[in-house]
C-alpha positions as CSV (number, residue, x, y, z in Angstrom):
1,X,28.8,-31.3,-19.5
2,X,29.2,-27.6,-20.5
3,X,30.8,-25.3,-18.8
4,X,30.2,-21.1,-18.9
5,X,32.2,-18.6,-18.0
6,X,31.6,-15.2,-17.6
7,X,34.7,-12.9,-17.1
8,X,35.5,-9.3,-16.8
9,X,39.1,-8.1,-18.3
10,X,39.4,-4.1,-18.0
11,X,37.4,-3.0,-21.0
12,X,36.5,-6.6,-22.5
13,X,34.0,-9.4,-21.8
14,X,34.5,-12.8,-22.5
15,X,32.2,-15.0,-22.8
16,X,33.7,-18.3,-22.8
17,X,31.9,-22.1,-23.5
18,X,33.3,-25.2,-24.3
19,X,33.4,-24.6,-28.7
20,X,34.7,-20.8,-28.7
21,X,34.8,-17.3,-27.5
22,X,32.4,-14.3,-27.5
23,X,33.9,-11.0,-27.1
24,X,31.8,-7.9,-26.2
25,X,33.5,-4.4,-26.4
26,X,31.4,-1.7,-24.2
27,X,31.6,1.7,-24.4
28,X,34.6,3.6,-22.8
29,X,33.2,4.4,-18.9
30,X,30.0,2.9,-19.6
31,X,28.6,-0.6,-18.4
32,X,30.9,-3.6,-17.4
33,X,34.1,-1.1,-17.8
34,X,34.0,-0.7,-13.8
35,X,32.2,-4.2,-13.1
36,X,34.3,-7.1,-11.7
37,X,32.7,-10.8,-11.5
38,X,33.9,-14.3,-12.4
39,X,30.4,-16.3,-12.8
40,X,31.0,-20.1,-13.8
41,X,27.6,-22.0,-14.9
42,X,27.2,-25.7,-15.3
43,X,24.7,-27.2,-17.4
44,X,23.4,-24.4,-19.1
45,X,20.7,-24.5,-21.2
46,X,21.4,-22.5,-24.8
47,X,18.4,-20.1,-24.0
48,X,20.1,-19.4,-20.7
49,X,23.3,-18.2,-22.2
50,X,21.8,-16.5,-24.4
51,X,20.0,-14.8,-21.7
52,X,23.2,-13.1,-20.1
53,X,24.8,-12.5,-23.5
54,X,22.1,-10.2,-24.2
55,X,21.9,-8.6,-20.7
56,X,26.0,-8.1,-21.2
57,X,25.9,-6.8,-24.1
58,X,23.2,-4.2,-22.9
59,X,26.5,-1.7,-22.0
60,X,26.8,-1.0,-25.4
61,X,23.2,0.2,-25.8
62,X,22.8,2.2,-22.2
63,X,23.4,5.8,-23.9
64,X,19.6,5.5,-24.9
65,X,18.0,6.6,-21.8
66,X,15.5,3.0,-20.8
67,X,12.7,1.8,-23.3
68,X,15.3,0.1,-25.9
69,X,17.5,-0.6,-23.2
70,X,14.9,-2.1,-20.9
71,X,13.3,-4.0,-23.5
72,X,16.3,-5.8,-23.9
73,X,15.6,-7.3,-20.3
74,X,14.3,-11.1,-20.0
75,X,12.0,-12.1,-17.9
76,X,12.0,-15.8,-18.4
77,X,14.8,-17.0,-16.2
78,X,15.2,-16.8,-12.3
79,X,18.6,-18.0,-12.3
80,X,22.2,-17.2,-10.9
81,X,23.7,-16.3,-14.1
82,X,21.0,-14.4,-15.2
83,X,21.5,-12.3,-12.0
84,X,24.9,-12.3,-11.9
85,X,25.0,-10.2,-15.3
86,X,21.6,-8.1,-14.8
87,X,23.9,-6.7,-11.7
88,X,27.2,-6.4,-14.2
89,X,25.1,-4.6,-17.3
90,X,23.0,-2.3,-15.3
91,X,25.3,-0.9,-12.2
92,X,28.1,1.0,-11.7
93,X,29.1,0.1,-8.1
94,X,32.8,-0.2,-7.8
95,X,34.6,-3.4,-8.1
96,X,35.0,-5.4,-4.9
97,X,32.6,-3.1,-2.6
98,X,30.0,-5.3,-1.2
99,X,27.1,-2.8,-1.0
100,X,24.6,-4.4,1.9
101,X,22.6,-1.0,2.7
102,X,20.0,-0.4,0.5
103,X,17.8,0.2,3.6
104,X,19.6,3.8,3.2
105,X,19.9,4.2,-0.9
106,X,20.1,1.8,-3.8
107,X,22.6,1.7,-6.3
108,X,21.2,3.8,-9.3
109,X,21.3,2.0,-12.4
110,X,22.6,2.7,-15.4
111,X,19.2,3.4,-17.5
112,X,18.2,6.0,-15.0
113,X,21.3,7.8,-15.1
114,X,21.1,7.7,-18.3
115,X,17.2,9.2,-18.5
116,X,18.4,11.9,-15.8
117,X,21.3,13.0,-18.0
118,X,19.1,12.9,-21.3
119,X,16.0,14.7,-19.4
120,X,19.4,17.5,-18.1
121,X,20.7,17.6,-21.6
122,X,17.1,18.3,-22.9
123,X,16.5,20.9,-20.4
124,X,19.8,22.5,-21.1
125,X,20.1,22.4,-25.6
126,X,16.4,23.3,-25.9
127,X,15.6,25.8,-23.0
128,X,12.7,23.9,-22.4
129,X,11.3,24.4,-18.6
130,X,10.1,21.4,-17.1
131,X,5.9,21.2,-17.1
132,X,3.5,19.1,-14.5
133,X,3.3,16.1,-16.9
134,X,1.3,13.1,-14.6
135,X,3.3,10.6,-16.1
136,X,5.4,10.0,-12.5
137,X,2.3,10.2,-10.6
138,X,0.4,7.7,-12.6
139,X,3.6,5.0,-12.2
140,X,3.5,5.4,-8.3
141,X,0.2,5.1,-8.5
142,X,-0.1,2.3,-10.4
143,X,2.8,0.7,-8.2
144,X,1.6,0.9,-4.7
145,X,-2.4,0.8,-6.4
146,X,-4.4,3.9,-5.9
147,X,-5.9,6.8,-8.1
148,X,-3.2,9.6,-9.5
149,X,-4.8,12.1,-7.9
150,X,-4.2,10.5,-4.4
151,X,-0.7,11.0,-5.1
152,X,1.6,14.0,-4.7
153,X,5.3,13.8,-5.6
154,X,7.7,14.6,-2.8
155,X,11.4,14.8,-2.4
156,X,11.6,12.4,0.6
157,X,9.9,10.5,3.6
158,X,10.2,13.5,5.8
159,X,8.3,15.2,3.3
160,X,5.2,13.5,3.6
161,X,5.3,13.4,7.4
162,X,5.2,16.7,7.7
163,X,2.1,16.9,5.2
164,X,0.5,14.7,7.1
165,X,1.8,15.8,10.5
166,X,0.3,19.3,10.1
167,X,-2.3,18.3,7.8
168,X,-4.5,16.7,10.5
169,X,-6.8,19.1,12.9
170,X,-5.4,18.1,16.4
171,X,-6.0,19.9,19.5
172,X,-3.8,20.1,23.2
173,X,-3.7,16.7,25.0
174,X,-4.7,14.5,21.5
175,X,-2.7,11.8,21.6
176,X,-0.3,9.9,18.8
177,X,0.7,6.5,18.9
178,X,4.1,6.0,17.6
179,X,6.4,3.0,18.0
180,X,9.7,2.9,19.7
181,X,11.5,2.2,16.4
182,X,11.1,5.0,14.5
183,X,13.4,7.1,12.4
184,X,14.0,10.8,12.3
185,X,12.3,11.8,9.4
186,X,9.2,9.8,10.4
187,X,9.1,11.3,14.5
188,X,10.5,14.6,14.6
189,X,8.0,16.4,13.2
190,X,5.1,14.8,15.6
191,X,7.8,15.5,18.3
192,X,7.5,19.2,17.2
193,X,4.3,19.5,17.2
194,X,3.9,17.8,20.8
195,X,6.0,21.3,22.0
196,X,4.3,23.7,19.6
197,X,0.8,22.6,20.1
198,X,0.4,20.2,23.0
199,X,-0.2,16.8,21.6
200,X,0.9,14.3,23.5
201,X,3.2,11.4,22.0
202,X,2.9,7.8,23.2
203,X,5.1,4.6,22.1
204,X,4.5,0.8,22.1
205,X,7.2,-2.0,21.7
206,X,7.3,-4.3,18.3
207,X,6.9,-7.7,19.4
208,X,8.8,-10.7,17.4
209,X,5.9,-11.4,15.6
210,X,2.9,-9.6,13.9
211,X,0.0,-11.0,16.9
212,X,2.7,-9.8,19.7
213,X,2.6,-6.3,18.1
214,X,-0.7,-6.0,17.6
215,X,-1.1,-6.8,21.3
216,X,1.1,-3.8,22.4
217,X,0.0,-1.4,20.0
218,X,-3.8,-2.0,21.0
219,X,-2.9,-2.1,25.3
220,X,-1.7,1.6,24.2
221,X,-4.5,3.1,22.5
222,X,-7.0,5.3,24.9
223,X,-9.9,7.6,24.4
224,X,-7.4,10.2,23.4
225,X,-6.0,8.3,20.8
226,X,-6.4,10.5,17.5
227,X,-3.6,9.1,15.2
228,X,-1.5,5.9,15.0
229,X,1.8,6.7,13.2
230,X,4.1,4.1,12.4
231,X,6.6,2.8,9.9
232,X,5.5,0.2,7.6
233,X,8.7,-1.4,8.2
234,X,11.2,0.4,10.6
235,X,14.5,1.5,9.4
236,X,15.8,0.0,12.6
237,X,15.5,-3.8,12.5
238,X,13.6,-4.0,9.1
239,X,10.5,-6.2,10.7
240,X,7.1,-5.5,8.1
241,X,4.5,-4.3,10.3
242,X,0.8,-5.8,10.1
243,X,0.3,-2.1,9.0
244,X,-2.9,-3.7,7.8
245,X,-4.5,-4.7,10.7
246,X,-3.2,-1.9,12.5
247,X,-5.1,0.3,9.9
248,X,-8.6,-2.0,10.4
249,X,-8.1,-1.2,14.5
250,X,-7.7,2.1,13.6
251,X,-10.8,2.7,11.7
252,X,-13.2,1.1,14.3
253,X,-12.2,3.7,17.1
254,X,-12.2,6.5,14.3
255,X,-8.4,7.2,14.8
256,X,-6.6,8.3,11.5
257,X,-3.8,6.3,10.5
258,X,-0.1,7.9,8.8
259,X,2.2,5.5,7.8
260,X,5.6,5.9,7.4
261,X,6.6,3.6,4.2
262,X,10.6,4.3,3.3
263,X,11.9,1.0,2.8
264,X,8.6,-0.9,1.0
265,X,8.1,0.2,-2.4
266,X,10.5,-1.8,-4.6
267,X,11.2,-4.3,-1.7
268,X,8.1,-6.2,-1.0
269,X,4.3,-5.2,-3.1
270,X,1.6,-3.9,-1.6
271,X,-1.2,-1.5,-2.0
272,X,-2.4,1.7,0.1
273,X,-6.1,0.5,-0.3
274,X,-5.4,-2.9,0.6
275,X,-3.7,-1.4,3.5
276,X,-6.4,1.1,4.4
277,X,-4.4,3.7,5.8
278,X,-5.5,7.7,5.5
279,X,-1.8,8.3,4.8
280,X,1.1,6.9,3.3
281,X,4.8,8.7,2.8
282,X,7.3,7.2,0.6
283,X,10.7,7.5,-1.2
284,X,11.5,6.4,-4.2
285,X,15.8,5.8,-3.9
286,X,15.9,2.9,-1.8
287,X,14.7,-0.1,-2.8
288,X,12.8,1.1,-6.0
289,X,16.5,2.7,-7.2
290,X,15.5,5.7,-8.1
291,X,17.0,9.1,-8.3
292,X,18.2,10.8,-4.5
293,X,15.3,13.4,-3.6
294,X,12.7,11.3,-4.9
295,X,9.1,10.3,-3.0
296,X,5.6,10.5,-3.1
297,X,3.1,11.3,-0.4
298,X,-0.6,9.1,-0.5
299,X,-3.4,11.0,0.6
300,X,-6.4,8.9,0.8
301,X,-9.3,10.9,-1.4
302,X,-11.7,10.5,2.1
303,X,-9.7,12.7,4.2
304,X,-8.4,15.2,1.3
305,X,-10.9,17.6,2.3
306,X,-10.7,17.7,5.8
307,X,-6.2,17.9,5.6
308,X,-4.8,21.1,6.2
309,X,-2.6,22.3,3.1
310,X,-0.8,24.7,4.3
311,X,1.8,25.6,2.1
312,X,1.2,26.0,-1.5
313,X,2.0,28.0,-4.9
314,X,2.0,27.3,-8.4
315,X,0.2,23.8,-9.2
316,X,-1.8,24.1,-5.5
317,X,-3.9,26.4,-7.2
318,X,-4.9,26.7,-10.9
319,X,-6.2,30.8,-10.4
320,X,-5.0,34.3,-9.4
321,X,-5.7,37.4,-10.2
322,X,-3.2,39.9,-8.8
323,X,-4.9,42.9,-10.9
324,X,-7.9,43.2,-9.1
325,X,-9.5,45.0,-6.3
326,X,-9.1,42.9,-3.7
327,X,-6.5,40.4,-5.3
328,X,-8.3,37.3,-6.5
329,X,-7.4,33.3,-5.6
330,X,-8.3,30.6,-7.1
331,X,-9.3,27.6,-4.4
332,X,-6.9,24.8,-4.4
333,X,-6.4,22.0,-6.8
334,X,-9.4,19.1,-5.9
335,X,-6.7,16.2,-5.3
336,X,-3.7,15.5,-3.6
337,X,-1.5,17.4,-6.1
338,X,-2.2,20.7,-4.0
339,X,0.4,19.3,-2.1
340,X,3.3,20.2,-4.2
341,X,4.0,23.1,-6.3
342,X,6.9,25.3,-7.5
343,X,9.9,24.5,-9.7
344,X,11.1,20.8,-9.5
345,X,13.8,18.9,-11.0
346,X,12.7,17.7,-14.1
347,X,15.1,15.0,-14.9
348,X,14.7,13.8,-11.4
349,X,11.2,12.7,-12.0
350,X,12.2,11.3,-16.1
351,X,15.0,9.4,-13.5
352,X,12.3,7.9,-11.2
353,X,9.8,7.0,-13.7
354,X,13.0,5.3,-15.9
355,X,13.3,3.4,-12.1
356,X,9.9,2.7,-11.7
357,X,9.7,1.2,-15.5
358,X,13.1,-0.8,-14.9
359,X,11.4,-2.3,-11.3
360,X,8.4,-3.4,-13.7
361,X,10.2,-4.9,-16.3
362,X,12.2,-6.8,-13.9
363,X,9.1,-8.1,-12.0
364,X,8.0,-6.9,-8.4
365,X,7.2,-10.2,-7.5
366,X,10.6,-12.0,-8.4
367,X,12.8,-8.9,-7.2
368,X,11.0,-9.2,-3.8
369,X,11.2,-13.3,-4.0
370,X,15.0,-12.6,-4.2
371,X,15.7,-10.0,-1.6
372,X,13.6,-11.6,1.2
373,X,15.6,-14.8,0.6
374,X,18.6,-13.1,0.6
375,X,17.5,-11.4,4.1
376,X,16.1,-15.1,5.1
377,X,19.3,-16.8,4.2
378,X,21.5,-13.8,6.7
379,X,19.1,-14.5,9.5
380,X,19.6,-18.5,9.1
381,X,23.2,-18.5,9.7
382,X,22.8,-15.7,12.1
383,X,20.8,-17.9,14.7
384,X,23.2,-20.5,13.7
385,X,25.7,-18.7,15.9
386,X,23.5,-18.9,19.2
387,X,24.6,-16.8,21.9
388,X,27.4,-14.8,20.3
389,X,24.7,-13.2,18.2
390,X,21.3,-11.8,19.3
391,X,19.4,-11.9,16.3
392,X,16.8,-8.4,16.5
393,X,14.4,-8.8,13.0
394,X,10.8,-11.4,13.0
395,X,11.8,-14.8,12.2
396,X,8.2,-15.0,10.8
397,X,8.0,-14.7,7.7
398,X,5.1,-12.3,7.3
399,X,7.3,-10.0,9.5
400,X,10.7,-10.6,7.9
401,X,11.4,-8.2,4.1
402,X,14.9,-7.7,3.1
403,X,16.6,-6.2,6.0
404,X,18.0,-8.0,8.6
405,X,19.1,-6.4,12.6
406,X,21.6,-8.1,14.5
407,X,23.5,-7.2,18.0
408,X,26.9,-8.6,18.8
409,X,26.8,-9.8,22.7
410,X,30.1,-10.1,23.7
411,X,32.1,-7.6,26.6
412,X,32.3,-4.9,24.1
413,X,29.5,-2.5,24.7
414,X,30.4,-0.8,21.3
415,X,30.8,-4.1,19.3
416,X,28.3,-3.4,16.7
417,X,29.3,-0.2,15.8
418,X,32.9,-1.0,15.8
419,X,31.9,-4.5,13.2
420,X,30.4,-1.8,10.8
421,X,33.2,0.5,11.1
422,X,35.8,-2.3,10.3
423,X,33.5,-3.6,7.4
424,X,33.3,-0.5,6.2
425,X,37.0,-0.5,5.8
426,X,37.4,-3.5,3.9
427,X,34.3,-2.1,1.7
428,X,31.8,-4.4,2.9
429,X,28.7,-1.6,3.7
430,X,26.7,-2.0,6.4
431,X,24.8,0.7,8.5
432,X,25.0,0.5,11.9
433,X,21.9,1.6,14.0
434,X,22.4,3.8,17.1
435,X,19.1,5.6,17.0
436,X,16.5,4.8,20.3
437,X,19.1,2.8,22.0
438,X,18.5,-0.1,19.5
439,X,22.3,-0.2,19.3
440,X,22.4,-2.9,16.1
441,X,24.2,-3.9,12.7
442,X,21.4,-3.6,9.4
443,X,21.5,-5.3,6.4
444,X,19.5,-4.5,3.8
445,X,19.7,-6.8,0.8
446,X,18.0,-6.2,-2.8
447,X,18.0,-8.2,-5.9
448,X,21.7,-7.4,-7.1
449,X,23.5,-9.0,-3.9
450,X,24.6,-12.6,-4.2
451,X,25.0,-15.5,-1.2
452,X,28.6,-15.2,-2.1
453,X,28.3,-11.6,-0.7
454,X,25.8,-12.7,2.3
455,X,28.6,-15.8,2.6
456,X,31.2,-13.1,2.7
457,X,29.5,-10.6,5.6
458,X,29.1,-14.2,7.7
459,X,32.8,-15.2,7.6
460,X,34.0,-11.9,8.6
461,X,31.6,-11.6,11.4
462,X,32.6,-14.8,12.6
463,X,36.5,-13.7,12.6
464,X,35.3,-10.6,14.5
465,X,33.7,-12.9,16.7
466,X,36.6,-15.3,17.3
């Protein structure tokens, strides 16, 4: 039998089998210098070890910003090891933090730092303003499958809301259906508009399973009913929403559908058409690990005409003519890129695509595989706990993605809150969920977590527990 061990000392890897020893030396501050594991395979087959060789020894090769650095990425294997050192060659996340809240931000990884800082250095040496290129907009397009010109790039969730919040022709006493889950960036808006212009805002309950919320959400629609806006998946208790369904209920009573999608792209596939929704809003630096201030904004081309834009500048509108007699304007832009404009980051977008390639090269379908079990794997041992825990998230699987809500029942009123705080203290991140009284712990698991971390997070909850 053979035996493999993977080790990190300081500055040096060591790759250790049964004949001899491989040393790797990365570059000073760069990959593995800051990464901490001890992975021992048995039985491994040659092309396997090879395998995490070349993912470790991908460190020394991260200056260049992704293509050569992703290329070096297999896609062949699906197993422990080869995680294990895809997480230690491509992230930076301090050693012995247990980071379980990529509901809120993913860990950026190394190749898109490294496109951000090249696309900065760029910017900087060569004085070269950043231009509309539609290279981003064709990658989100092609990842959550619609046209380019449906898409607009945002900075956030909120973003989008707001476009499509103010974007639709609603008069006093309208109604919008919204769930009881929802997040700030996804309500407030609608909530603003409610005071400023009369519309009247109406919730429904989730129900612990997709036929239970469908039931809800339809006992709440009325004549009235002009939207339905809800979160794909809530960043409450992370249950997916039949978001398709809801959208084909929708379109029979003529009601226009905006959906709030934070936490789906990079965790589970999908597509906006398959969906059928008028609207979709989403960010790009959770799950899909892209730059902070990243998103996009879907705006079906069958509603594009009939959306308010109401803010707009250079990009909106390709022509102006100050110098004449009255000033002359251009009309705006005939797709959904009316919707942004001005000066944007540059190297924030060459960081998202550099994401958006590394998702890609990775696999969608595997990294969701592996996140879901992850989140499958929490909610097993959870219920394995009976009363002591009251387990919040869809035990269906159609309902259940990578996030996991759970409530502490015992005489302390504040024992959730008080379980993330102490986590949080022995660097175990966790995000604890006060918003609409829903008063839980979240987990929110992605690709480079481990059961030995999952394992971890269950035996300190059951010491908390006692």
């Amino acid at each position: 039998m053979t035996f493999i061990a993977i080790e990190n000392y300081g500055a040096k890897i060591h790759l250790k089998s049964s004949n001899h020893v491989t040393y790797f030396q990365p570059h000073y501050n760069r990959v593995l210098v800051t990464a901490h594991f001890h992975y021992v395979c048995k039985t491994v087959k040659r092309k396997t070890f090879l395998t995490a060789a070349s993912l470790l020894a991908i460190g020394a090769a991260s200056k260049k910003a992704d293509a050569s650095v992703m290329a070096e990425i297999p896609a062949d294997t699906d197993d422990e090891q080869y995680w294990s050192a895809l997480r230690a060659s491509l992230f930076p996340l301090e050693a012995g933090k247990t980071y379980l809240n990529n509901g809120t931000m993913g860990i950026t990884p190394y190749p898109v730092l490294a496109a951000m800082k090249e696309s900065f250095d760029y910017v900087a040496t060569k004085g070269a303003y950043p231009m509309h290129k539609d290279d981003l907009q064709n990658a989100i397009a092609a990842m959550i499958g619609c046209e380019s010109g449906e898409v607009a790039v945002t900075k956030n969730v909120s973003e989008g809301i707001n476009l499509a919040c103010w974007g639709i022709g609603l008069k006093r006493g309208d109604e919008v259906i919204m769930t009881t889950h929802e997040h700030a960036g996804g309500c407030i808006a609608w909530l603003h508009r409610a005071k400023t212009d009369g519309i009247v805002i109406k919730t429904f309950q989730l129900g612990k399973n997709a036929e239970e919320t469908l039931f809800n959400l339809e006992k709440t629609i009325t004549k009235k009913t002009r939207v339905i806006a809800v979160p794909h998946i809530p960043c409450t208790i992370g249950q997916i929403l039949p978001v398709k369904e809801i959208c084909a209920m929708a379109k029979t009573r003529g009601i226009k559908t905006a959906i709030d999608g934070a936490h789906p792209p990079g965790m589970i596939q999908f597509s906006v058409k398959d969906i059928g929704c008028d609207y979709y809003s989403g960010c790009l630096h959770k799950w899909t690990l892209a730059p902070l201030g990243t998103g996009f904004f879907y705006i079906s081309k069958d509603v594009l005409a009939e959306t308010r834009c109401q803010h707009v500048a250079a990009y909106s509108s390709n022509e102006f003519n100050m110098s004449t007699n009255p000033p002359q304007g251009g009309t705006l832009v005939d797709n959904a890129h009316r919707f942004y404009y001005g000066t944007f980051c540059g190297p924030l977008f060459d960081g998202a695509l550099a994401a958006i390639k590394l998702y890609n090269k990775i696999g969608p379908e595997r990294i969701e595989r592996r996140a879901r079990a992850h989140a499958e794997y929490l909610q097993n041992n959870l219920l394995d706990m009976g009363s002591k825990i009251q387990v919040l998230t869809s035990t269906e699987a159609r309902s259940r993605g990578a996030q996991i809500g759970f409530r502490i029942t015992n005489s302390n009123p504040k024992a959730s809150q008080e379980f993330c705080t102490q986590m949080g203290a022995k660097k175990i991140v966790l995000r604890y969920v006060g918003e609409n009284a829903v008063d839980c712990v979240r987990v929110s698991t992605h690709y480079y977590n481990n059961r030995e971390e999952i394992d971890l997070l269950i035996k300190e909850l059951k010491s908390y527990l006692g």
